[in-house]
ROVOGU-507205 format. One record per residue: x, y, z of N, C-alpha, C, O in turn; residue in one letter. Coordinates in Angstrom, 3 decimals. Atoms other than C-alpha are relative to their C-alpha. Layout:
<recs>
REC        n.u        n.v        n.w       ca.u       ca.v       ca.w        c.u        c.v        c.w        o.u        o.v        o.w   aa
REC          X          Y          Z          X          Y          Z          X          Y          Z          X          Y          Z    A
...
</recs>
This chain:
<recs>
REC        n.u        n.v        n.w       ca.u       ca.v       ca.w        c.u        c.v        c.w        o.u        o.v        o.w   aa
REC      0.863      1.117     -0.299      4.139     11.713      3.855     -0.618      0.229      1.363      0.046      0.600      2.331    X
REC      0.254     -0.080     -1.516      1.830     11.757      6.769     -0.677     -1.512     -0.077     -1.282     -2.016     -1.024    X
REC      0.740      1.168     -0.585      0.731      8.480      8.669     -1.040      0.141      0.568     -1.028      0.970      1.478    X
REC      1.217      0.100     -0.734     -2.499      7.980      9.760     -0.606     -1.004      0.957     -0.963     -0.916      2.132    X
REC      0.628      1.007     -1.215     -3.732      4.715     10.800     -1.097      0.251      0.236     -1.440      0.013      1.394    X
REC      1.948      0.095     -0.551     -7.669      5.364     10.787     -0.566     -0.678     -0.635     -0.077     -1.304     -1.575    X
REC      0.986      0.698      0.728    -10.507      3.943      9.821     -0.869      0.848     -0.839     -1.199      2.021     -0.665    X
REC      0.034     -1.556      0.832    -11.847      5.164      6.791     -1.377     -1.084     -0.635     -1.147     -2.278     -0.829    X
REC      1.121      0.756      0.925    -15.776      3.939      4.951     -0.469      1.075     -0.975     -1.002      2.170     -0.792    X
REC      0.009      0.052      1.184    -15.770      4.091      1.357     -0.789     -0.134     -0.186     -1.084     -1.075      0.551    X
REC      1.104      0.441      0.760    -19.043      3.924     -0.496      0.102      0.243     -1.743      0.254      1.324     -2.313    X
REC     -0.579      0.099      1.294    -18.495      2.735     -4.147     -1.280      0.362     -0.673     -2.281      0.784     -0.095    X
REC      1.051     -0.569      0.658    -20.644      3.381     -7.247     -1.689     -0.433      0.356     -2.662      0.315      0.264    X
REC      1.151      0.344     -0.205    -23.464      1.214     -6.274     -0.679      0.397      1.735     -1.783      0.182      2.237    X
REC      0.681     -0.209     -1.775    -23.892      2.307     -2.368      0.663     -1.114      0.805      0.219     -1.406      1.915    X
REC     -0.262      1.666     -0.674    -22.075     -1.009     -1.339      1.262      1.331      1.486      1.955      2.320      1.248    X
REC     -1.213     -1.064     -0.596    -19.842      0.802      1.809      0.996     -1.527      0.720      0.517     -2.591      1.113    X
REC     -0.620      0.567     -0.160    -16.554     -0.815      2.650      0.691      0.736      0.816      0.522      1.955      0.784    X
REC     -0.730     -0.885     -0.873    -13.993      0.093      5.452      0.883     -0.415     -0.413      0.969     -1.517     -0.955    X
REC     -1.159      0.745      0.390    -10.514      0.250      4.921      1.094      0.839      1.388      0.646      1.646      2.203    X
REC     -1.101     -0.363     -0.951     -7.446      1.167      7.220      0.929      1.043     -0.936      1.369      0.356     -1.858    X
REC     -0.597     -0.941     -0.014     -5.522      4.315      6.187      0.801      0.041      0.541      0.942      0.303      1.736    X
REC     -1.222      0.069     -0.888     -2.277      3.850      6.284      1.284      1.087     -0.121      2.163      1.469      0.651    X
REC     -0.716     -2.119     -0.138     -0.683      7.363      4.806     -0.557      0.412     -1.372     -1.016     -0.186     -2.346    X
REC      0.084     -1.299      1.089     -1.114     10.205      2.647      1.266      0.546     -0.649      2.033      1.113      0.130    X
REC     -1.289     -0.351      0.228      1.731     11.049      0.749     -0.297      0.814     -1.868     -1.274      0.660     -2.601    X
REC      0.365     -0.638      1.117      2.271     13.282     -2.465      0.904     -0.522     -1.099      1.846     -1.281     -0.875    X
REC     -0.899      0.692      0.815      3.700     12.563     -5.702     -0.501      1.165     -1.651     -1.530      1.426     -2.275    X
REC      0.053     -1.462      1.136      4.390     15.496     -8.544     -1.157      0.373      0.227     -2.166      0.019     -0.383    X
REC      1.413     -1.259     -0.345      1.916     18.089     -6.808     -1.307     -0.789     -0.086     -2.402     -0.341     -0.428    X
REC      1.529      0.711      0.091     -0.673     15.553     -6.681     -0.148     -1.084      1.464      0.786     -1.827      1.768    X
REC      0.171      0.478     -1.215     -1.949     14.029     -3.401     -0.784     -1.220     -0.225     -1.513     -1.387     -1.203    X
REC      0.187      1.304      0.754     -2.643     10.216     -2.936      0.159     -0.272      1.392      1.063      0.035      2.169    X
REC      0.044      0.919     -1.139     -4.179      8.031     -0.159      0.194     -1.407     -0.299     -0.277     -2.021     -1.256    X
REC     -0.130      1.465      0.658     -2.846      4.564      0.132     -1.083     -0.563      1.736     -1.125      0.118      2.761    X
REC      0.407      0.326     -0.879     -5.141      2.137      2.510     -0.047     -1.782     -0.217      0.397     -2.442     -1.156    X
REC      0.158      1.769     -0.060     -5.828     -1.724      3.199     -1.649     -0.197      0.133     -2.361      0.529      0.826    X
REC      0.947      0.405     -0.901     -8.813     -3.258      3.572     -0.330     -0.613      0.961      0.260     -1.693      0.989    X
REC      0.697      0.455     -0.791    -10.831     -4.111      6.558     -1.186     -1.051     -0.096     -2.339     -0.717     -0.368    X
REC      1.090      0.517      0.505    -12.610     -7.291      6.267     -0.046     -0.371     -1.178      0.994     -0.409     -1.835    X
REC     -0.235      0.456      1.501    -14.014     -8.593      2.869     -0.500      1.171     -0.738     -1.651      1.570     -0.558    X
REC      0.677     -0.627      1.347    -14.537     -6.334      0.119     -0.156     -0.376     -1.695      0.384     -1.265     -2.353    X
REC      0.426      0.793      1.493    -15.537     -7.044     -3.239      1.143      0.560     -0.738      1.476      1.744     -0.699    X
REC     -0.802     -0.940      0.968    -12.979     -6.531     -5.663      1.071      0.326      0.460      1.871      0.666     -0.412    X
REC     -1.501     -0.159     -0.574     -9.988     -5.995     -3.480      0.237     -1.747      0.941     -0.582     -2.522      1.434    X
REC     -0.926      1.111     -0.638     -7.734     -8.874     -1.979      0.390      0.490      1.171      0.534      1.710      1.256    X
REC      0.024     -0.063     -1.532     -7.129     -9.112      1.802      1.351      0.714      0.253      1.535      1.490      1.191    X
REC     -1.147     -0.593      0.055     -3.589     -8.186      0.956      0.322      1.519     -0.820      1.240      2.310     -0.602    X
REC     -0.204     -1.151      1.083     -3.865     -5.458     -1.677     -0.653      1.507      0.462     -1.725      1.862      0.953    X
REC      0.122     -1.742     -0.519     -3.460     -1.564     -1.107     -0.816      0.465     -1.609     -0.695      0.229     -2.811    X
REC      0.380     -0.740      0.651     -5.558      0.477     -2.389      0.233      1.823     -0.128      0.223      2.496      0.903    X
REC     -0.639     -0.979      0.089     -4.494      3.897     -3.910     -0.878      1.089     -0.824     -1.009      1.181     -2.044    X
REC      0.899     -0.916      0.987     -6.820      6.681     -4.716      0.327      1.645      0.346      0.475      2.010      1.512    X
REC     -0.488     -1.131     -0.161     -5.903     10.481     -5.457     -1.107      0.740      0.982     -2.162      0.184      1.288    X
REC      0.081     -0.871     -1.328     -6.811     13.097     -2.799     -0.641      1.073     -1.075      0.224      1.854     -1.472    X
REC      0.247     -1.579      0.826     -8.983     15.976     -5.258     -0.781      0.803      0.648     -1.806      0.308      1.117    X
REC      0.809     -0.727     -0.145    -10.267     19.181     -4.226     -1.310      0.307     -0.738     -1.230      0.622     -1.925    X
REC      1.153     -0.018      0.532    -14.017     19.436     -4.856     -0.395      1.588      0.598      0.364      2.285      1.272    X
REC      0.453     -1.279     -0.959    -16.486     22.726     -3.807     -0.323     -0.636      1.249     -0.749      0.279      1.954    X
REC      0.631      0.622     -1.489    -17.457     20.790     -0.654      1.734     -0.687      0.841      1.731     -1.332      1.890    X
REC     -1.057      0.265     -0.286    -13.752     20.093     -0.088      0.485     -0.803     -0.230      0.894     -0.557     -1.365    X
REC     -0.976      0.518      0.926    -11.780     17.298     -0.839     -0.852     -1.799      0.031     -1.590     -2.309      0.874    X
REC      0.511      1.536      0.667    -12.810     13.640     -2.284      1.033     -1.114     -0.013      2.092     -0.697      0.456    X
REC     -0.352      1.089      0.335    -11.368     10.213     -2.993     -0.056     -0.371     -1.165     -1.074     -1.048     -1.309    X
REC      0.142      0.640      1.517    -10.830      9.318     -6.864      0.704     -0.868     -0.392      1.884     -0.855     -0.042    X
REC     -0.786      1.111      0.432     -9.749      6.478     -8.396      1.005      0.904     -1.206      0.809      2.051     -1.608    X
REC     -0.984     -0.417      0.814     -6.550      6.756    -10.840     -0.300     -0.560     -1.483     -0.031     -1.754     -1.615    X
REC      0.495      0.025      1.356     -7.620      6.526    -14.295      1.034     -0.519     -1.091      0.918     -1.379     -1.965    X
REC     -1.065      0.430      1.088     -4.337      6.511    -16.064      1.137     -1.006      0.647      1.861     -0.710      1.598    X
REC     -0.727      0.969     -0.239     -2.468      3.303    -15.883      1.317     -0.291      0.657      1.667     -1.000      1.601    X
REC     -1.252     -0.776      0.052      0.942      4.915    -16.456      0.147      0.544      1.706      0.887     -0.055      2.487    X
REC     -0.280     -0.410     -1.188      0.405      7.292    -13.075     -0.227     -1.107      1.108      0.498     -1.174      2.101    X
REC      0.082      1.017     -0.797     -0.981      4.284    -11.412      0.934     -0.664      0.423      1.104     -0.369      1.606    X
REC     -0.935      0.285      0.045      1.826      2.343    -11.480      1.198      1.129      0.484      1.829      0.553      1.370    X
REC     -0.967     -0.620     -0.479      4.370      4.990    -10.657     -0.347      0.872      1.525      0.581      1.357      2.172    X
REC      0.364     -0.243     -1.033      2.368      6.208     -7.693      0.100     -1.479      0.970      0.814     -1.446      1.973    X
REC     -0.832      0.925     -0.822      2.507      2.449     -6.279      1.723     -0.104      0.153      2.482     -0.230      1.114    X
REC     -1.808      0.135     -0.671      6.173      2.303     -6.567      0.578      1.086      1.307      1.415      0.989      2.204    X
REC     -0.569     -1.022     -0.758      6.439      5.370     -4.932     -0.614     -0.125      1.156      0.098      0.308      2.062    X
REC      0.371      0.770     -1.118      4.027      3.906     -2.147      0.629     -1.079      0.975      0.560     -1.146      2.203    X
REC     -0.330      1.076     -0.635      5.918      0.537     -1.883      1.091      0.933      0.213      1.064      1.252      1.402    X
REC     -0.993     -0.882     -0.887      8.963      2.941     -1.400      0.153      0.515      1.646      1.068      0.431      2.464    X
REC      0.441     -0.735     -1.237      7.443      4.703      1.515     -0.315     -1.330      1.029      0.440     -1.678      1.937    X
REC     -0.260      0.852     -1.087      6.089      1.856      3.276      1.070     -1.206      0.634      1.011     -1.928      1.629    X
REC     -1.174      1.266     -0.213      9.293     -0.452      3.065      0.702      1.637      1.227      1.322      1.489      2.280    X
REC     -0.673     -0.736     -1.445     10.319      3.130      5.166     -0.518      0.389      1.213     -0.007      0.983      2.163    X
REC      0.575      0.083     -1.254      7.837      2.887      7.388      0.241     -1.673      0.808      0.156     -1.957      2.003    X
REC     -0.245      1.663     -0.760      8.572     -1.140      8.030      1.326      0.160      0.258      1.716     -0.581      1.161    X
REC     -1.906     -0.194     -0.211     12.310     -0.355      8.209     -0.038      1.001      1.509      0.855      0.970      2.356    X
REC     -0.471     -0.841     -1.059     11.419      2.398     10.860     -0.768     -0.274      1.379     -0.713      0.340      2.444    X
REC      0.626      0.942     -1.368      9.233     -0.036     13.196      0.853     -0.631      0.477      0.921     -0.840      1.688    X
REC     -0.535      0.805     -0.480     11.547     -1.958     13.201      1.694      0.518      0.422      2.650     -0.257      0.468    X
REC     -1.190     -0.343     -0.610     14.472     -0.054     14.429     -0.867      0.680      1.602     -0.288      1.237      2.535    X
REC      0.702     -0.516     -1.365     11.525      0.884     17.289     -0.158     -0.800      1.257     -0.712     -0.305      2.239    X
</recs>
């Protein structure tokens, strides 16, 4: 897992651009996966809700894709809320 903490602007299918906070990168069976928050209002996400999109190599180098299959969806959040209950567990021994 790496932590980041940046600021990160998203531009969705229509051109709409949204910022979100980047809060780690972490992998999950050989497949790489940014989780982030949003910044602000965005359409379509909740003030509280992480968003989780895979990490793919393109020819121009690497992209942002949404998760398609339901199934990995779901088992990539768990394995998110995992990670950050060990990043809130390890603030708070700071």
């Amino acid at each position: 897992m790496e932590e980041n903490n940046s600021i990160i602007t998203l531009t969705d299918e229509n051109g709409n651009e949204a910022d979100f906070d980047l809060v780690c990168t972490f992998d999950y069976e050989n497949r790489k996966f940014a989780a982030m928050f949003p910044i602000g209002d965005v359409e379509n996400v909740a003030d509280d809700e992480v968003v989780i999109l895979e990490i793919v190599k393109d020819g121009d180098g690497e992209i942002l894709a949404p998760i398609e299959n339901e199934i990995l969806l779901d088992e990539v959040f768990n394995e998110f809320m995992e990670i950050f209950e060990d990043m809130a567990d390890a603030d708070d021994e700071e």
